[in-house]
C-alpha positions in Angstrom: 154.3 201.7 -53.4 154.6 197.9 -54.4 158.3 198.0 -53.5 158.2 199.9 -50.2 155.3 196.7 -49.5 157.8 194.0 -50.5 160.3 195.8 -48.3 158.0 196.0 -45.1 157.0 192.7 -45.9 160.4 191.1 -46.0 161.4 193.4 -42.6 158.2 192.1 -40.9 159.3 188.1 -41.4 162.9 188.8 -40.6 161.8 190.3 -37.3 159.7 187.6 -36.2 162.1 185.2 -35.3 163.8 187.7 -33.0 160.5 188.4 -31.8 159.6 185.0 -30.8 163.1 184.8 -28.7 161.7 188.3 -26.9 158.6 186.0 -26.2 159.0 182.9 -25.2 163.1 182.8 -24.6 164.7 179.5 -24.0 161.5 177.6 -24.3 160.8 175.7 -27.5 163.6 176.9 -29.2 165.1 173.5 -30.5 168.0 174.3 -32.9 167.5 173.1 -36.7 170.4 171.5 -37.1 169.9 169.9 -33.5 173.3 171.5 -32.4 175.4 168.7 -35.7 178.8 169.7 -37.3 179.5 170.0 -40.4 182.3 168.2 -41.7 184.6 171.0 -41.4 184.0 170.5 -37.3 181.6 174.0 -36.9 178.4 173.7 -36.3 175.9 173.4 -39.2 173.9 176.5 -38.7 174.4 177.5 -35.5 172.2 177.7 -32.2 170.4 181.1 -32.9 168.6 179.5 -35.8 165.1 177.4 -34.3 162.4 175.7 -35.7 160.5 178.1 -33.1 161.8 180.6 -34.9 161.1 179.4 -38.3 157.7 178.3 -37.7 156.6 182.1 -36.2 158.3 183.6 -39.4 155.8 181.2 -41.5 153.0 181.9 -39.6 153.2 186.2 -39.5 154.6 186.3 -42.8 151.3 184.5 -44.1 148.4 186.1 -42.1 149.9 189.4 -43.7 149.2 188.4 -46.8 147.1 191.4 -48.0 149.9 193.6 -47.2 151.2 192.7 -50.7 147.2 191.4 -52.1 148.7 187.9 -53.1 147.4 184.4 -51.9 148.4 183.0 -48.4 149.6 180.0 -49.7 151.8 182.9 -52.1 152.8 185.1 -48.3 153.8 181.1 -47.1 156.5 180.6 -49.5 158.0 184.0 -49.4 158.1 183.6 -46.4 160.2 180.1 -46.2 162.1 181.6 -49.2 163.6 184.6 -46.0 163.7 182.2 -43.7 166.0 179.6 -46.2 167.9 182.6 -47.5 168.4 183.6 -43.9 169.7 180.0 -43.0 172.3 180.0 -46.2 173.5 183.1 -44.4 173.9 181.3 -41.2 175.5 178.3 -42.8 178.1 180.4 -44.9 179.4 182.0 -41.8 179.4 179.1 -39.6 182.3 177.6 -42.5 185.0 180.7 -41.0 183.6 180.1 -37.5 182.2 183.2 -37.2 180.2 183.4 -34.3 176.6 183.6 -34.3 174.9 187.4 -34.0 178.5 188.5 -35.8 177.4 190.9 -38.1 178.2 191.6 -41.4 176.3 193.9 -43.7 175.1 192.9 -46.9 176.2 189.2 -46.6 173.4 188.9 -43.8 170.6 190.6 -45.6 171.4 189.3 -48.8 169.9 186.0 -49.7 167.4 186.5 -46.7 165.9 189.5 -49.5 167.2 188.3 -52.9 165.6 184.8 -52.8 162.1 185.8 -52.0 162.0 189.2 -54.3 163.1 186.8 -57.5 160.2 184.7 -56.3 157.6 187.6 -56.5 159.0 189.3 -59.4 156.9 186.9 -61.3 154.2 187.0 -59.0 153.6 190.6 -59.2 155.7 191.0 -62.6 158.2 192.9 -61.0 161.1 194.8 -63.0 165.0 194.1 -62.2 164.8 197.8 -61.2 162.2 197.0 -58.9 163.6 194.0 -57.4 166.8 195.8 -57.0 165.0 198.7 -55.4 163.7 196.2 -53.0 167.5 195.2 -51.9 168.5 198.7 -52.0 165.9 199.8 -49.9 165.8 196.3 -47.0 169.7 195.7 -47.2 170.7 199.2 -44.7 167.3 199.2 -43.2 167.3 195.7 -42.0 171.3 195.9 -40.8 170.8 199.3 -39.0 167.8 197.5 -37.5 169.8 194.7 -36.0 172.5 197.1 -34.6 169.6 198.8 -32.7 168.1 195.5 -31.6 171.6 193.8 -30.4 171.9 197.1 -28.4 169.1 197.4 -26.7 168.7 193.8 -26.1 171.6 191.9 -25.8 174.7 194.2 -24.5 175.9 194.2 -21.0 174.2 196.8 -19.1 177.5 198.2 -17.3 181.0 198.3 -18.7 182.9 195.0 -17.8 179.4 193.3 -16.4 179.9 189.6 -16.1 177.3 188.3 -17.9 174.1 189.8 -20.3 170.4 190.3 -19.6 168.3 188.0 -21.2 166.0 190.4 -23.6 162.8 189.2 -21.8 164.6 190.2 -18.6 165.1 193.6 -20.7 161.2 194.1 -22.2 160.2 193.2 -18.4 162.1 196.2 -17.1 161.2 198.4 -19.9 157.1 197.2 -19.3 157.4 198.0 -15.1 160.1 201.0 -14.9 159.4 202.9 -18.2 158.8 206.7 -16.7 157.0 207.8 -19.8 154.8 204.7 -19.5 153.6 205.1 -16.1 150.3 206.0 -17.3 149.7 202.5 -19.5 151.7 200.1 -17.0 148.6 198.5 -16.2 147.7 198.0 -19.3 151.4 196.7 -20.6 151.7 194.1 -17.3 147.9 192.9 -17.9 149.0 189.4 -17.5 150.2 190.2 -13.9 147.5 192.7 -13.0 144.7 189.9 -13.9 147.1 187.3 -12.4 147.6 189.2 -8.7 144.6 191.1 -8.6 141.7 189.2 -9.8 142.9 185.2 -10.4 144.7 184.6 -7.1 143.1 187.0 -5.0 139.8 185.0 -5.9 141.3 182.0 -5.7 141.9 182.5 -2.0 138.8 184.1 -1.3 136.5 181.5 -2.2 138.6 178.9 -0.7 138.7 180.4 2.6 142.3 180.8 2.7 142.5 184.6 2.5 142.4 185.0 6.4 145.3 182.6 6.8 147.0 183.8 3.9 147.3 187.6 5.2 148.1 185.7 9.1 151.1 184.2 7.3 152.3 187.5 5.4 152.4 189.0 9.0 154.1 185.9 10.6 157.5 187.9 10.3 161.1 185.7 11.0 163.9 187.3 12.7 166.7 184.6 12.5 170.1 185.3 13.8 173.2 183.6 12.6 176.9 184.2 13.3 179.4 183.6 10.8 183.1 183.6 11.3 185.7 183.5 8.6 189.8 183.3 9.5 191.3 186.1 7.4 188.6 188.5 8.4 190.3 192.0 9.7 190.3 192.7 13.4 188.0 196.0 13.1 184.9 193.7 11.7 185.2 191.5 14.3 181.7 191.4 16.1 179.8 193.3 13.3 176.0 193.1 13.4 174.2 193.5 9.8 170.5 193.3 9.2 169.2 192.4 6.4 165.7 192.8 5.5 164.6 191.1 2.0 161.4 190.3 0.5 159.6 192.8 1.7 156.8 193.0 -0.1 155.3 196.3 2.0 152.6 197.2 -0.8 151.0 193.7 -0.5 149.9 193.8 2.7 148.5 196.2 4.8 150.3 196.9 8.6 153.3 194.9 7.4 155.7 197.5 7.9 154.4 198.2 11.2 155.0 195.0 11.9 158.1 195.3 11.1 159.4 197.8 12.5 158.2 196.4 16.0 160.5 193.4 15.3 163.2 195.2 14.9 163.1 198.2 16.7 165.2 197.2 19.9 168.5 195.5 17.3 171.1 197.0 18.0 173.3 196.9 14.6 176.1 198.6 13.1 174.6 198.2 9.0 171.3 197.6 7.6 170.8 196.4 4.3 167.5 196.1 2.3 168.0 193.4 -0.3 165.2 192.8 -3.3 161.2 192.2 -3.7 161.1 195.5 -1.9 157.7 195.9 -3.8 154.9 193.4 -4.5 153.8 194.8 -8.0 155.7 194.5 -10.9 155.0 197.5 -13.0 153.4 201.6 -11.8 155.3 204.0 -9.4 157.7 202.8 -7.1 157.5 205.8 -4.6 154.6 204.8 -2.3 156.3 201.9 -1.6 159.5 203.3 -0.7 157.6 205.7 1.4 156.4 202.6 3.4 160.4 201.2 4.4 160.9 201.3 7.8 163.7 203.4 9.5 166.3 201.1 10.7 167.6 204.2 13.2 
């Protein structure tokens, strides 16, 4: 039992760092080694390793302290111990070049585990067998754990996509399209339930502004703009394309009939929709579709 608590212990401060990136993603997330070269010309320790990230590994690793029925001040320095073995990692693969999130079993879960299991093998009076146990036990988990995390976090989302998805952009989509979840959406997208639904729609109630507000959401543009391009083939030449984007129809009630009296008489040859089709960001997406307007 004590080793399978060292082991959970070690996987929980090792996945806080990661966690805080999930959270808080580009903010506060000021490099240790303030982005310096070493004198070999390759960055110290690399961009991926924050004070942010640091910091939250400190913090969680010492309000779990009675996970493993030591001190806080005792959880605290295991805890720095990861985080410094985690950062010799970092710095030993920065001396090839390797780029950062390059994995490599073993070598990245090694000192991250060793150096705070020798530091509670004489707090708990461990055995070698035990503290090798321990490295046994958090050296596959912890690597098959990254894998997992890098691939459902961080890969491109279609073969030969340009760019990746920031993982908040990820948990985001996960939170609001999640099939399984549909029942607990409002509860995962609190923040934006309590945000939309009760803050702001207050907000504008006891201001007054509601009325003009809602007047405003049914002031619908139709602007018309002709663009003209040299090499453009003969058989597009006078082609008429509507777009309608930010939509919004489950915001506001008699907005699509609205819309649809704007644009009834066009006459085009393509309509497109583009995005915002829906004001909510999270629960089932077919009563709004229900509410698009037929272009024909």
């Amino acid at each position: 039992m004590l080793i399978l608590k060292v082991t959970l212990f070690l996987l929980w401060v090792n996945f806080l760092p990661p966690l805080a990136n999930l959270i808080w993603g580009h903010r506060f997330n000021t490099p240790i080694d303030g982005g310096r070269l070493w004198f070999d010309h390759h960055p110290i320790l690399g961009g991926h390793k924050t004070i942010r990230g640091v910091l939250f590994s400190l913090l969680g690793g010492t309000v779990v302290a009675p996970l493993l029925g030591v001190p806080f001040h005792i959880a605290a320095v295991t805890a720095l111990l990861a985080m410094l073995g985690d950062l010799l990692t970092s710095f030993i693969k920065r001396r090839p070049n390797l780029p950062c999130g390059w994995e490599c079993m073993v070598l990245d879960q090694l000192f991250e585990s060793l150096l705070p299991t020798l530091f509670l093998k004489g707090i708990l009076q461990l055995s070698w067998l035990q503290v090798l146990l321990v490295l046994l036990c958090f050296i596959p988990v912890a690597y098959l754990g990254s894998l997992f995390w890098n691939f459902i976090m961080f890969r491109p989302p279609i073969e030969n996509y340009p760019r990746l998805i920031r993982s908040t952009v990820r948990l985001r989509e996960w939170r609001a399209c999640h099939d399984p979840l549909a029942r607990w959406q409002t509860l995962l997208n609190i923040s934006s339930f309590l945000a939309y639904d009760i803050l702001y729609t207050w907000i504008f109630k006891l201001t007054g502004l509601q009325e003009q507000g809602l007047q405003n959401g049914l002031d619908i543009r139709l602007e018309e703009h002709a663009l003209s391009f040299p090499d453009l083939p003969q058989s597009f030449d006078g082609l008429r394309i509507l777009l309608l984007t930010d939509l919004h129809l489950d915001g506001l009630p008699g907005l699509t009939d609205e819309l649809i009296r704007q644009i009834e008489d066009l006459e085009v040859d393509l309509c497109l929709f583009g995005g915002d089709i829906r004001m909510k960001t999270y629960g089932p997406m077919a009563p709004c579709l229900r509410r698009l307007p037929d272009p024909r």
